[in-house]
C-alpha positions, 0 to 999 in steps of 0.5 A, spaced: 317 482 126 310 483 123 306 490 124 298 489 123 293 494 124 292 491 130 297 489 134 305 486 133 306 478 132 312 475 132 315 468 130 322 465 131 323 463 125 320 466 117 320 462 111 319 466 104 316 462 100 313 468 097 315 467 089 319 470 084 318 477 087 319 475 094 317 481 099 321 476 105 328 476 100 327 483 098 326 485 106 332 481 108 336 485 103 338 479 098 341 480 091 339 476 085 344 473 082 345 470 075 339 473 072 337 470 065 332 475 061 328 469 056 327 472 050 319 470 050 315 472 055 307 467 057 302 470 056 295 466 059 287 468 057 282 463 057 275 461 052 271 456 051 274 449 048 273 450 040 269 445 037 275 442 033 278 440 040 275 434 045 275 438 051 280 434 055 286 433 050 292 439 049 293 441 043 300 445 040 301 449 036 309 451 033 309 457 030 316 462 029 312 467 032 310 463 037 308 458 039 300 457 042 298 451 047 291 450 049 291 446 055 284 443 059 282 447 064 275 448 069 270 447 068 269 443 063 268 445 057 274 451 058 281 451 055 287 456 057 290 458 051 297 460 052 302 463 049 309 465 047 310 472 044 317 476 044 317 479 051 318 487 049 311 485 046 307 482 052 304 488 056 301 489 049 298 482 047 295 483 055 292 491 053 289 488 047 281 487 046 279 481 046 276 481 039 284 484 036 287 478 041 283 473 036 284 476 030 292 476 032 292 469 033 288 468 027 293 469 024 298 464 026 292 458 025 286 459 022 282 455 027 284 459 032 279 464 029 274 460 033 276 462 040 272 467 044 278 469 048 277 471 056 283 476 059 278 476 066 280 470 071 287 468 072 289 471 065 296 474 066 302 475 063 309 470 066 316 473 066 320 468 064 326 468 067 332 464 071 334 467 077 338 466 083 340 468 089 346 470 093 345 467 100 338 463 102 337 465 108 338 471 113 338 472 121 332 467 123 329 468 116 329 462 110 328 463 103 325 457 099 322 455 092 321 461 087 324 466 092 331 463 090 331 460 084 326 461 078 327 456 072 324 456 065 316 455 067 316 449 060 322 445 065 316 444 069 321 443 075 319 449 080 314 446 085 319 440 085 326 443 087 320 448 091 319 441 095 326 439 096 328 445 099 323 445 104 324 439 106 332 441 106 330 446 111 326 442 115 331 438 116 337 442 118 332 447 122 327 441 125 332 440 131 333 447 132 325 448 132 324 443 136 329 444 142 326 450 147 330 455 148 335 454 142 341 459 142 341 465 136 348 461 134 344 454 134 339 458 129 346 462 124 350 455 124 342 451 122 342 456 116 
């Protein structure tokens, strides 16, 4: 049951594939379970493509401070520059000015003294974490994707699993869905 400010809607079903920090997952009252801190959190900015990169090629840099990718983004001619830093340090990187952001990576390659970094549109620190949870689903609510399993963002896996578990769940609760008047057994054995 969902309360507006104008009215009430109801559904016979809720899925919450509403990310790591799931609203649905945290409503229903379902504990994380396995929970995994990285030691390295991601920190995204944006700048125009430096004039040592061809604008549609990826560039790494591995470094033991961290390592930097420059990965092609829109439109053209811009670069996300990404960036592993120790996780007790990423709130900081993102409080920095632009200017003292470019000097910090200056240091790790000097051609990244070239950026002219943006923290606005889309920057934003990512958590690393692994996580999953105790139970997917709850009375006529299911849980999928990051809501119920994060993994390392470099294993480039979540849409995928997110995608298998939607398909899953449309599987198992499809029939119920589809029949009229399904029971609230029908609904507790499908999940």
């Amino acid at each position: 049951l969902i309360g507006t400010d104008d009215s009430t809607t109801s559904a016979r079903l809720v899925v919450g594939a509403d990310g790591a920090e799931s609203f649905t997952r945290q409503t229903l009252d379902i504990p994380l379970e396995d929970v995994h801190a990285y030691d390295n959190w991601i920190v995204v900015l944006h700048s125009p493509t430096p004039s040592w990169l061809k604008t549609d090629h990826v560039w790494t840099l591995l470094h033991p401070e961290g390592t930097v990718w420059m990965l092609p983004t829109t439109p053209v001619g811009r670069h996300r520059v990404v960036l592993t830093v120790h996780r007790d340090e990423a709130r900081e990187w993102m409080a920095l000015s632009e200017d003292e952001l470019g000097r910090r990576l200056e240091l790790r390659d000097p051609g990244l003294g070239e950026l002219k970094l943006n923290k606005r549109g889309g920057s934003h620190v990512y958590r690393v974490k692994r996580q999953h949870v105790a139970r997917y689903s709850g009375p006529r609510a299911a849980l999928t994707g990051d809501a119920v399993h994060t993994i390392h963002p470099v294993g480039g896996q979540g849409l995928n699993i997110a995608i298998q578990d939607s398909a899953k769940l449309a599987e198992l609760l499809g029939p119920v869905l589809l029949a009229d008047g399904a029971s609230e057994q029908a609904f507790t054995a499908a999940l």
